[in-house]
C-alpha positions as CSV (number, residue, x, y, z in Angstrom):
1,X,18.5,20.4,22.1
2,X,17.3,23.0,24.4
3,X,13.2,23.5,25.0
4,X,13.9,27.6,23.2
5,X,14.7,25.5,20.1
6,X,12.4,23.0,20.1
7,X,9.4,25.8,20.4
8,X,10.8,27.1,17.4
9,X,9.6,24.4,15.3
10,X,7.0,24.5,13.1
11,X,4.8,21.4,14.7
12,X,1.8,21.7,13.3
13,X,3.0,20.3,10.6
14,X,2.9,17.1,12.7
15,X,-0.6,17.6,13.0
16,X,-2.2,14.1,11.5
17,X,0.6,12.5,13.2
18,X,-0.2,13.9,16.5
19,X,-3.9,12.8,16.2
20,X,-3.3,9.8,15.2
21,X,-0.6,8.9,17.7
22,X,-2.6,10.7,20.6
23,X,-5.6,8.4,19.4
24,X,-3.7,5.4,19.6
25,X,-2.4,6.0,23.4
26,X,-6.1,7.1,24.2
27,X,-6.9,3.2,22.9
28,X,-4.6,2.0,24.6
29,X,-5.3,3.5,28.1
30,X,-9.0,2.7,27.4
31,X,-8.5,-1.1,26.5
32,X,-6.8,-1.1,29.9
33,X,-9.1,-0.2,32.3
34,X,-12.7,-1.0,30.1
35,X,-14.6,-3.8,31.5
36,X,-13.5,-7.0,30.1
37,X,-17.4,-7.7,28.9
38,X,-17.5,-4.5,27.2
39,X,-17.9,-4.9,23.5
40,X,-14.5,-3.4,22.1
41,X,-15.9,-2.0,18.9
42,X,-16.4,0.9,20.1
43,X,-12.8,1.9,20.5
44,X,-12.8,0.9,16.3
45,X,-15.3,3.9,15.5
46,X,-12.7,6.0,18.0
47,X,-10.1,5.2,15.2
48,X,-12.7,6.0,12.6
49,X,-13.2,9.6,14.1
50,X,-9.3,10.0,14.6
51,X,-8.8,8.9,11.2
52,X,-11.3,12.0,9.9
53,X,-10.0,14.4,12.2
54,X,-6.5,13.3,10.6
55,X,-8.0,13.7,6.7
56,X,-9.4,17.1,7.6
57,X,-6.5,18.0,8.9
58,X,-4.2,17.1,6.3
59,X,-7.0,18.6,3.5
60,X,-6.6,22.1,5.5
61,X,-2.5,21.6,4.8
62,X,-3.1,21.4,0.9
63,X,-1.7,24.3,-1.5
64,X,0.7,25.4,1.3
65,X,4.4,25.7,1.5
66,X,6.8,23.4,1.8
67,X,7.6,22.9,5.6
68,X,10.7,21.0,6.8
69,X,11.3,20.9,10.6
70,X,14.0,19.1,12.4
71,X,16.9,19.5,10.2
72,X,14.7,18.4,7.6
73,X,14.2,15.1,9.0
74,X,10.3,15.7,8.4
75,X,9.3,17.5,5.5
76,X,5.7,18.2,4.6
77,X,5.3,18.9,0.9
78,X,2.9,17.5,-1.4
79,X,3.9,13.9,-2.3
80,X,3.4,13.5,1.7
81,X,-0.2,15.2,1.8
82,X,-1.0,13.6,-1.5
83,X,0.1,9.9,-0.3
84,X,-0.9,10.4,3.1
85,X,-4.4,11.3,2.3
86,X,-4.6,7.8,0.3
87,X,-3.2,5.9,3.5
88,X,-5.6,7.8,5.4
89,X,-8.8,7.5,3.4
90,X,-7.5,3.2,3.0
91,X,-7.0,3.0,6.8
92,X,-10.6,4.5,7.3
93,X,-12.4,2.1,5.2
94,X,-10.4,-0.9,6.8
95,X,-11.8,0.1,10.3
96,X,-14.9,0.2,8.8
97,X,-14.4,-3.9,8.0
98,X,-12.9,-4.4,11.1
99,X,-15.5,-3.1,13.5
100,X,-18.2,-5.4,11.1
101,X,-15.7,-8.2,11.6
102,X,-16.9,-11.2,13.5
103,X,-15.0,-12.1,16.5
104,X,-13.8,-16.1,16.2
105,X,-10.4,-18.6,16.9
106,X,-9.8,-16.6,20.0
107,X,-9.9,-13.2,18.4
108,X,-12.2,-12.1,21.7
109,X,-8.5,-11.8,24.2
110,X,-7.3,-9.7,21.8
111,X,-9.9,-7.5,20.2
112,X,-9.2,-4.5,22.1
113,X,-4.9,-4.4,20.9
114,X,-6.2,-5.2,17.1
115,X,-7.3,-1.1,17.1
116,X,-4.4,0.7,18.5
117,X,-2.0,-1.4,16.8
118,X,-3.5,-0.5,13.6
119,X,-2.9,3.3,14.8
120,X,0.1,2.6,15.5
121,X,1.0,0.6,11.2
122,X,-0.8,4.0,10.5
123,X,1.4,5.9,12.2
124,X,4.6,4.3,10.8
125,X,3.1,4.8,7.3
126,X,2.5,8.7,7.7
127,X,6.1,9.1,9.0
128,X,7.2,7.4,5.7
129,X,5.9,9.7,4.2
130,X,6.8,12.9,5.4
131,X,10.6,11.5,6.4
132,X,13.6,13.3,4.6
133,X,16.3,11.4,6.8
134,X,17.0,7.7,6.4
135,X,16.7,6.8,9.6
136,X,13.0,8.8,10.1
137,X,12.4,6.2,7.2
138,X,13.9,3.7,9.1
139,X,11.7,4.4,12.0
140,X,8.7,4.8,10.2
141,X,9.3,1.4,8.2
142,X,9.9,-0.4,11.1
143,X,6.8,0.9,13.0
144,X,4.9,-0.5,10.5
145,X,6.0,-3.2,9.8
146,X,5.8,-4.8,13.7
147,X,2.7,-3.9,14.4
148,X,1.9,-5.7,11.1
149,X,3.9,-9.0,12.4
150,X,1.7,-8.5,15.5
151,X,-1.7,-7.8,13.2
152,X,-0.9,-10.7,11.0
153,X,-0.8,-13.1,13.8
154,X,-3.3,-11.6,15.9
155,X,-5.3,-14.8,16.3
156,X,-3.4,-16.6,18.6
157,X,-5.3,-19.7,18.7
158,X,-5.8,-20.6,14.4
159,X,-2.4,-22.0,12.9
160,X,-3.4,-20.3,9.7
161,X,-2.6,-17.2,11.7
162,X,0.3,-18.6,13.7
163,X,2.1,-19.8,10.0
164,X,1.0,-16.4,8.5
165,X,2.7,-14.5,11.5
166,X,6.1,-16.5,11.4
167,X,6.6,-16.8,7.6
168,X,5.9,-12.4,7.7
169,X,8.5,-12.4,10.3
170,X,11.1,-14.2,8.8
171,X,10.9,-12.4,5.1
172,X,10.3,-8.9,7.1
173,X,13.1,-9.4,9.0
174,X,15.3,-10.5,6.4
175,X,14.3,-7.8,3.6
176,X,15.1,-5.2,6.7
177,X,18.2,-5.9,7.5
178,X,19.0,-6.0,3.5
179,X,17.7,-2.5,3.3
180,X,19.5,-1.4,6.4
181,X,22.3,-2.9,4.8
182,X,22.2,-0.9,1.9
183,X,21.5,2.0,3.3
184,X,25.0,1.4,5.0
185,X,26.5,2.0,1.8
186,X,24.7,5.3,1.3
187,X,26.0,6.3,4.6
188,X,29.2,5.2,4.0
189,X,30.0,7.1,1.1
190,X,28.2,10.2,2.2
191,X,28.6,10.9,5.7
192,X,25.1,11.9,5.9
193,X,21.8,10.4,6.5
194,X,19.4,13.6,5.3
195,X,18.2,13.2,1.7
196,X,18.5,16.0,0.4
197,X,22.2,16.4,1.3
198,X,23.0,13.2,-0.1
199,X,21.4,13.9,-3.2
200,X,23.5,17.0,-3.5
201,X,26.8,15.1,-2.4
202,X,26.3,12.4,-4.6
203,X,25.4,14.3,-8.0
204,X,29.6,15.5,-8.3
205,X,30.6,12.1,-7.7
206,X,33.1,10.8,-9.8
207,X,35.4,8.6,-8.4
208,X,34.9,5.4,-10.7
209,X,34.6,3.1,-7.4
210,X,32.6,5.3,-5.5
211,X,30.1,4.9,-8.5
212,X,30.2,1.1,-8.6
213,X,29.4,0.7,-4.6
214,X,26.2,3.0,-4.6
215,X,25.5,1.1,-7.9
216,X,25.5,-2.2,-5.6
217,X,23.9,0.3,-3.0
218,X,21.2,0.7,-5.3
219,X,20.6,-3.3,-6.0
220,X,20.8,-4.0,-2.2
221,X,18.4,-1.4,-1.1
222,X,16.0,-2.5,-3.9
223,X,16.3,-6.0,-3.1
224,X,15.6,-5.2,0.2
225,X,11.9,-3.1,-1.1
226,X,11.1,-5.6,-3.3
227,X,10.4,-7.8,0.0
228,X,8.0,-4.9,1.7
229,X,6.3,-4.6,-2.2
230,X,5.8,-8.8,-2.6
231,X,7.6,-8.1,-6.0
232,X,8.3,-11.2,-7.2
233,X,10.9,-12.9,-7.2
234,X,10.8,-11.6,-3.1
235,X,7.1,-12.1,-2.9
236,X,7.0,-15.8,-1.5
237,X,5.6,-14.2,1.6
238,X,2.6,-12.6,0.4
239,X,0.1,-15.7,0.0
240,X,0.4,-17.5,3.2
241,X,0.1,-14.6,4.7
242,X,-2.9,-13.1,3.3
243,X,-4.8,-16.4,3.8
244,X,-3.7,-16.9,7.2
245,X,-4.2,-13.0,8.6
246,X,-7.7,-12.0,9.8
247,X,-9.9,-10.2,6.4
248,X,-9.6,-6.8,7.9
249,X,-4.9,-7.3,8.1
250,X,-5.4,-8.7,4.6
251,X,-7.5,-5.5,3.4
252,X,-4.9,-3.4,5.3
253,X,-1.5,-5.2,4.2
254,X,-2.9,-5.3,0.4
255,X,-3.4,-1.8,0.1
256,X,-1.9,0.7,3.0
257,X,1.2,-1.4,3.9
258,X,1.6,-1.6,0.0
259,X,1.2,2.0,-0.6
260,X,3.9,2.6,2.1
261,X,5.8,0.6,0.3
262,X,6.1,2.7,-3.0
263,X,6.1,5.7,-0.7
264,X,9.3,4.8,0.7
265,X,10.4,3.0,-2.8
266,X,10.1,6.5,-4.9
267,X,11.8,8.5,-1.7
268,X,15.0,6.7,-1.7
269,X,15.1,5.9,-5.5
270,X,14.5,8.9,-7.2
271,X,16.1,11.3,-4.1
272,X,19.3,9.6,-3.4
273,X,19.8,7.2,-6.8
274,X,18.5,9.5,-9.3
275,X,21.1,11.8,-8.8
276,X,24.2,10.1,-8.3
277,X,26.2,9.2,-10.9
278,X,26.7,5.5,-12.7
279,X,29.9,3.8,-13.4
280,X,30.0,3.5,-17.1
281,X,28.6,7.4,-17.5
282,X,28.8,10.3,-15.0
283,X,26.4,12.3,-16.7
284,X,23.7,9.4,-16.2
285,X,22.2,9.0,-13.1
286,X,22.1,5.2,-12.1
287,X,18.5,5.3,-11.9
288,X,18.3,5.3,-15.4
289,X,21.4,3.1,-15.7
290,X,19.5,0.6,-13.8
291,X,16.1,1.0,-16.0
292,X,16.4,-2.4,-17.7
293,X,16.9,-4.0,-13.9
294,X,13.5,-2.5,-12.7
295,X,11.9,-3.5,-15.8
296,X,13.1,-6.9,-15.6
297,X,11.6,-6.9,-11.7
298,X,8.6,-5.4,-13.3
299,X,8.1,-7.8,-16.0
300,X,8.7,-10.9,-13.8
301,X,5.9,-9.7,-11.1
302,X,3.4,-9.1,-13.8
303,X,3.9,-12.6,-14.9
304,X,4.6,-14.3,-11.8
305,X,1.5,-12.8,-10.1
306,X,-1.3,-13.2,-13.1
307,X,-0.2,-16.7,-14.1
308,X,0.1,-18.3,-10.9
309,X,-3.0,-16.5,-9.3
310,X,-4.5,-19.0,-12.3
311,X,-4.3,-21.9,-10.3
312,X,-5.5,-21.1,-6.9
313,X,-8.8,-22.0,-5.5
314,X,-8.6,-20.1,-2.2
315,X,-9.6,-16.0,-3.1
316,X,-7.5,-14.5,-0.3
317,X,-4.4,-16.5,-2.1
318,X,-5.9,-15.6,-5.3
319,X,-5.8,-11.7,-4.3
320,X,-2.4,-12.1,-2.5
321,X,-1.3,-13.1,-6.4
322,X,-3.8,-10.2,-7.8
323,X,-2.0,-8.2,-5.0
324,X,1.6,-9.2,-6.6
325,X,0.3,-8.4,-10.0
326,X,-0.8,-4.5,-9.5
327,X,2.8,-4.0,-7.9
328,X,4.0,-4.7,-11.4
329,X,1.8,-2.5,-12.8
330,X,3.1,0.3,-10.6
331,X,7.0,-0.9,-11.0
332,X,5.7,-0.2,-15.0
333,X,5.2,3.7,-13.8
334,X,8.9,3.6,-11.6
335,X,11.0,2.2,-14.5
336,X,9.5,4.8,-16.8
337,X,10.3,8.1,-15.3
338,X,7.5,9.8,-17.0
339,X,7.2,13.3,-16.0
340,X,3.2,12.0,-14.7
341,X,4.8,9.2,-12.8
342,X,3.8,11.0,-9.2
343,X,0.0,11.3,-11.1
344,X,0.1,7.5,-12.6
345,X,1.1,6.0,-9.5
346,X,-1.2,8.4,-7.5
347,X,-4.0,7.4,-9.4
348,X,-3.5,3.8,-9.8
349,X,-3.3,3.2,-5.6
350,X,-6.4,5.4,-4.9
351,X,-8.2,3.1,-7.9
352,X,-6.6,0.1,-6.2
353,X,-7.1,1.1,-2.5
354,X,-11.1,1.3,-3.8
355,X,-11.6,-1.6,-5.7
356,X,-9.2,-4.1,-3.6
357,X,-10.9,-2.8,0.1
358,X,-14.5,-3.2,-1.6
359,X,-13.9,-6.7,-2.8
360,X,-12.1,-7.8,1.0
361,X,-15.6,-6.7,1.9
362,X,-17.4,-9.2,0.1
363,X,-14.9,-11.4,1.0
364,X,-15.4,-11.0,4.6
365,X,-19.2,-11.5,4.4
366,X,-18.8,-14.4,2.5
367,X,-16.1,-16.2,4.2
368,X,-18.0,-15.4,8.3
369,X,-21.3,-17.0,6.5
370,X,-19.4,-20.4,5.1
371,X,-16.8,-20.7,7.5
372,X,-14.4,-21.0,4.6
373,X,-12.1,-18.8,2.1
374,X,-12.6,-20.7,-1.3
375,X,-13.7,-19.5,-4.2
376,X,-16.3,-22.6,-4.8
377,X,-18.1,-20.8,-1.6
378,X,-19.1,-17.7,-3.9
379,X,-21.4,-20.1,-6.4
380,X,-24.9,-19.2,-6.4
381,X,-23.9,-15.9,-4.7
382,X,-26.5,-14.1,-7.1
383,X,-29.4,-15.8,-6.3
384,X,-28.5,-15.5,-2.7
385,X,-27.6,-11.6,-2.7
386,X,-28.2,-10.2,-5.8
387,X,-27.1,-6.4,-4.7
388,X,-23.8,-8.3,-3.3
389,X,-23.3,-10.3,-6.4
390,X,-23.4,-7.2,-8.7
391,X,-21.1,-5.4,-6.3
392,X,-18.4,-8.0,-6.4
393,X,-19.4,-7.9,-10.2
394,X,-18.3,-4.1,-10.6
395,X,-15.4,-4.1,-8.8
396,X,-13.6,-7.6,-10.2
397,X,-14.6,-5.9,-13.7
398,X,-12.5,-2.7,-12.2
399,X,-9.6,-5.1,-11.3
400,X,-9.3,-6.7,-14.5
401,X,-9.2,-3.0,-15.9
402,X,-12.5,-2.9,-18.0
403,X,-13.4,0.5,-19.6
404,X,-15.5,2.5,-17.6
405,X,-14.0,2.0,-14.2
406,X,-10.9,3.3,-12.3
407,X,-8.8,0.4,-13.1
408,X,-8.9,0.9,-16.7
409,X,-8.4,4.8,-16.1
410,X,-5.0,3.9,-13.6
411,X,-3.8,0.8,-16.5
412,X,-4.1,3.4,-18.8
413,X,-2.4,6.2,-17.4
414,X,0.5,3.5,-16.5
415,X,0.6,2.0,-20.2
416,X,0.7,5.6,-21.7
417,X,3.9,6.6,-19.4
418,X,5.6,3.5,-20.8
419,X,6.3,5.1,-23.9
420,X,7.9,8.2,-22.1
421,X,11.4,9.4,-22.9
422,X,13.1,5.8,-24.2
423,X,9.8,3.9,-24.9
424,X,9.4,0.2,-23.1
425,X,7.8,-1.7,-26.0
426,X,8.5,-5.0,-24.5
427,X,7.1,-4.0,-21.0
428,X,4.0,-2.3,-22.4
429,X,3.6,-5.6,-24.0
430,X,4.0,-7.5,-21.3
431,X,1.5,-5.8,-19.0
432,X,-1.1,-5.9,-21.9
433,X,-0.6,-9.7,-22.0
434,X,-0.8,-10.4,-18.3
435,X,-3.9,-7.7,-18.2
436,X,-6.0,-10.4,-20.6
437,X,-4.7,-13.2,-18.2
438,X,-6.3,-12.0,-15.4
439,X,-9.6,-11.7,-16.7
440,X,-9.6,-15.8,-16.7
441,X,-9.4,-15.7,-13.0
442,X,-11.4,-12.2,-11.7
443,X,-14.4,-13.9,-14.3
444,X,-13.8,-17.5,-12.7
445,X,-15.2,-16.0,-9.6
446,X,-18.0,-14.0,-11.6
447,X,-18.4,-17.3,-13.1
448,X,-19.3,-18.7,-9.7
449,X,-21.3,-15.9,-8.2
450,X,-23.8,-16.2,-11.6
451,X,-23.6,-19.4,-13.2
452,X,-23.4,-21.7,-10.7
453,X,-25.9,-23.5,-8.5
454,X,-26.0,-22.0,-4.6
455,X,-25.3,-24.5,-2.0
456,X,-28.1,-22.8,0.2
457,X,-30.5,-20.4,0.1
458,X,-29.8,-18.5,3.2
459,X,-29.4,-14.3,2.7
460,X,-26.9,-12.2,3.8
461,X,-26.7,-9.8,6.7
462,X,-24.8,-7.0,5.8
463,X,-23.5,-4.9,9.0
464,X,-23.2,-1.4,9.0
465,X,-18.8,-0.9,8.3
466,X,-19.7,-3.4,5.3
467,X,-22.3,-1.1,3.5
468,X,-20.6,2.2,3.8
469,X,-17.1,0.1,2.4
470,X,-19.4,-1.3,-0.7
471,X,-20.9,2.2,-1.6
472,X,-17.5,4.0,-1.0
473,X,-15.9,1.5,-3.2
474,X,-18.4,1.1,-6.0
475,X,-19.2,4.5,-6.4
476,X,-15.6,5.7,-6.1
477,X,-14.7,2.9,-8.6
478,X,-17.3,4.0,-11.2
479,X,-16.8,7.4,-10.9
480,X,-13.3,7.9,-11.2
481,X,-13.7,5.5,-14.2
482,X,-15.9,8.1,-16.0
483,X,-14.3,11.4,-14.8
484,X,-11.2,10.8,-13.5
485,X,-10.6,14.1,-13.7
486,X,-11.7,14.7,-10.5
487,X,-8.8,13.2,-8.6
488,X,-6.3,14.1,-11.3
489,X,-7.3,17.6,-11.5
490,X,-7.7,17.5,-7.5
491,X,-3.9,16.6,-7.8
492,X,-2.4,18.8,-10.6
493,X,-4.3,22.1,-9.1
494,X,-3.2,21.5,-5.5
495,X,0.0,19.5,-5.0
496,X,3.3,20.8,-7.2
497,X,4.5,17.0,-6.6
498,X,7.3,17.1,-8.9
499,X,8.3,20.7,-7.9
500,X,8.1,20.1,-3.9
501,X,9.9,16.7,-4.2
502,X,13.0,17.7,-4.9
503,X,13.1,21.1,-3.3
C-alpha cells in the first residue's frame, strides 16, 4: 500500500488509540532510563492523564458518522464509542487503585512494566472494539490477553502469583486456539475475513452442509468465548487467578478484560451468526436456532457462580464467583435478542464496572492492613472505619441488586428483556432465584463488617487513588440507581447502536 493511499485515510478516527498507544511507548522509554530509586507512581498518573485525554477524545467523536477505514478493518460507530468509553472510564479508576497500591513480594523490580503493560490490555480492548475484520479481533484479543498473562503474574516472587499466572496461561491459551479454530470454519466457508462481507455471504446460504459446519462454527467459537467470559462450565480459571493476581489485575480482569469479552462476544455473534442460516430452517438465523444453547450456558453460570461463591471464605475467590455470576446475568441479555439488548448490557457493565471497582477498593485497603484476603479480616470493620464500612455497605447492597442502586436498575433492565420476542420463563426464573442466593454471601460480609467483634482497633489510611475510586463508585452507584436515565438517555440520544452496528 502506497503512502498516497494511506494519507487518504480517515485516522483520526484512531485517535484514543493513538494516545493511548503513544502513552504507553512514552512509559516505556521513561521506565528505561528513570533512576532506579525513583518512585514509579508517577508514570501511573501519566496513564491517568492519557486515559482522560483518550475519554475526551472519544466524547468529541459521539453523534458522528459512521467511519470505517482500512477496508473496513476498523470501524468507528457507536457500539465502539459506547463500549470504549466504559473500558476507558474502568481502566481510569483501576490506575487510580494501582498507583494507591502498596508495593510487596517483589513487586518493587517490576513496578515500572505493571503501567505500560496495562496500556498496552487497554489498547487490545479498544481495538476489539472498533475491529470489523476477524483477524483485527484476533489482534486486539490477543493483545489483551498477554499483557494480562504478564499482569496476572507480575509478582514474580509470591506463588499465589506464579499459580495464578500459569493456570491463566494454560485456559487462555487453550480457549484461543478454540476460537481461532472456529473462526477457521468461518473462513473457510466464506473466503473472507471482513464482517460485514461475511454476514452478507452467509445470509443466501443454503447448502444443507454448509449450514451444519457454521452451526458447529458457532459452538466452537462460543466455546472458545466462554473461556475469555469465566462462563461456567469454562470458568475454572477465574478463582485462582483472582486470588493469586495483585488487587489492582483483579479489579482490571473482573471488569475491563470482562467487558472485552462481551465486546468481542456480541461482534462475532450477532454480525457473522445472526445472519447465516440454520440447518433445520433457512429462514432462521442460527443465532436464534441456538437460543436454548446460550440459555443453557446462561442458566449454568448463574447457578454455578452464586451457589459456589456460598462456600468460600477468601473475598477475592468470593468475587471471582460474584464475577462468574454477573456474566450470567449478561448471557440473560445475549440469549434474548431484545431490541434494548445493546442498552441492557450497556447499562449492566457501567453499573458493574462501578460497584465491582469500588468494592476491589476496599478490598485493597483491607487486605495491605491485615496482610490477608479473607473475609473473617473485614469483622469489626465498622468500628474501625465507619465511612469505609458504609461504603462497602452500599455497594455489596448494589451487587446483590437492592432497589435504589444501579444493580437493581441493570437486573432489571436484563429480567425485563427476558420476556422479549419468545419469552424465557425458566431463565427469568432462574436469575431471580440465584439473585436471592447471593444476598446470603454479599450480607455474610456486611455481617462481618457490623456484627462482629474487630480484632484491633487500628484506623485506616486511605490514599488519595482510593478516595476518588470510593466517591466515583458510590455516587455513580446511587445515582444511576435513582435516575438512570441519565446514562440511558446519554445512550439512546447519542449512539444509534442498533442502526450503526449493522451498517
Amino acid at each position: 500500500m502506497s503512502l498516497s493511499i494511506l494519507q487518504q485515510f480517515n485516522w483520526s478516527a484512531m485517535t484514543p488509540e493513538f494516545i493511548i498507544l503513544g502513552v504507553s511507548a512514552l512509559l516505556t522509554l521513561l521506565d528505561l532510563f528513570m533512576p532506579k530509586n525513583l518512585d514509579r507512581k508517577i508514570l501511573g498518573w501519566i496513564g491517568i492523564a492519557a486515559i482522560l485525554a483518550a475519554i475526551v477524545s472519544v466524547l468529541g467523536m459521539v453523534g458522528g458518522p459512521v467511519t470505517s477505514i482500512l477496508d473496513n478493518s476498523f470501524r468507528l460507530d457507536s457500539f465502539a464509542m459506547a463500549f470504549k468509553l466504559l473500558l476507558l472510564a474502568g481502566s481510569g479508576l483501576v490506575l487510580f487503585l494501582a498507583v494507591s497500591y502498596k508495593v510487596k513480594d517483589g513487586l518493587e523490580e517490576y513496578h515500572g512494566e505493571f503501567y505500560y503493560l496495562f496500556l498496552s490490555a487497554l489498547l487490545g480492548a479498544m481495538i476489539m472494539t472498533s475491529s470489523g475484520d476477524l483477524i483485527t479481533l484476533f489482534i486486539g484479543l490477543e493483545l489483551l490477553t498477554v499483557s494480562s498473562y504478564i499482569l496476572a503474574g507480575i509478582r514474580k516472587y509470591n506463588l499465589e502469583s506464579n499459580e495464578a499466572a500459569m493456570k491463566y496461561v494454560i485456559n487462555g491459551g487453550i480457549s484461543t486456539a478454540i476460537t481461532l479454530f472456529g473462526m477457521s470454519y468461518v473462513y473457510g466457508l466464506t473466503g473472507s475475513t471482513n464482517l460485514i462481507e461475511i454476514a452478507g455471504r452467509l445470509s443466501s446460504v443454503s447448502d444443507g452442509q454448509q449450514a451444519y459446519l457454521l452451526t458447529l462454527a458457532f459452538l466452537i467459537v462460543f466455546v472458545g468465548l466462554s473461556f475469555k467470559l469465566a462462563a461456567a462450565p469454562f470458568h475454572m480459571w477465574a478463582p485462582d487467578v483472582y486470588q493469586g493476581a495483585p488487587t489492582p489485575v483483579t479489579a482490571f480482569l473482573s471488569v475491563v478484560s470482562k467487558t472485552a469479552g462481551f465486546v468481542i462476544v456480541l461482534r462475532i455473534l450477532l454480525t457473522v451468526f445472526g445472519s447465516a442460516a440454520s440447518v433445520g430452517d433457512p429462514s432462521k438465523p442460527i443465532l436464534l436456532e441456538m437460543q436454548d444453547y446460550l440459555a443453557f450456558i446462561a442458566g449454568a453460570t448463574m447457578i454455578i457462580g452464586n451457589v459456589v461463591a456460598l462456600r468460600q471464605s477468601n473475598i477475592k475467590r468470593m468475587f471471582a464467583y460474584s464475577s462468574i455470576a454477573h456474566a450470567g446475568y449478561i448471557l440473560v441479555a445475549i440469549t434474548s435478542l431484545s431490541s434494548n439488548m445493546f442498552y441492557s448490557i450497556w447499562f449492566y457493565l457501567l453499573a458493574y464496572m462501578l460497584m465491582n471497582l469500588g468494592a476491589f477498593a476496599v478490598i485493597q485497603v483491607v487486605s495491605e492492613k491485615t496482610g490477608s484476603t479473607k473475609i473473617a479480616d473485614f469483622a469489626g470493620l465498622y468500628r474501625r472505619s465507619p465511612v469505609l464500612a458504609v461504603v462497602m455497605g452500599i455497594l455489596l447492597v448494589s451487587l446483590a441488586g437492592f432497589p435504589g442502586t444501579a444493580g437493581f436498575i441493570g437486573k432489571l433492565n436484563i429480567f425485563i428483556g427476558a420476556f422479549y420476542g419468545t419469552p424465557h420463563y425458566v431463565l427469568a426464573s432462574v436469575m431471580i432465584a440465584t439473585t436471592v442466593v447471593s444476598y446470603f454471601y454479599y450480607f455474610g460480609v456486611m455481617t462481618q463488617m457490623f456484627f462482629r467483634p474487630a480484632s484491633d482497633d487500628s484506623k485506616f489510611n486511605l490514599p488519595f487513588g482510593i478516595i476518588v475510586v470510593l466517591i466515583i463508585a458510590v455516587v455513580g452507584s446511587v445515582l444511576f440507581g435513582v435516575m438512570p436515565n441519565i446514562a440511558l438517555d446519554f445512550m439512546q440520544n447519542n449512539l444509534d447502536v442498533l442502526a450503526d452496528f449493522f451498517s
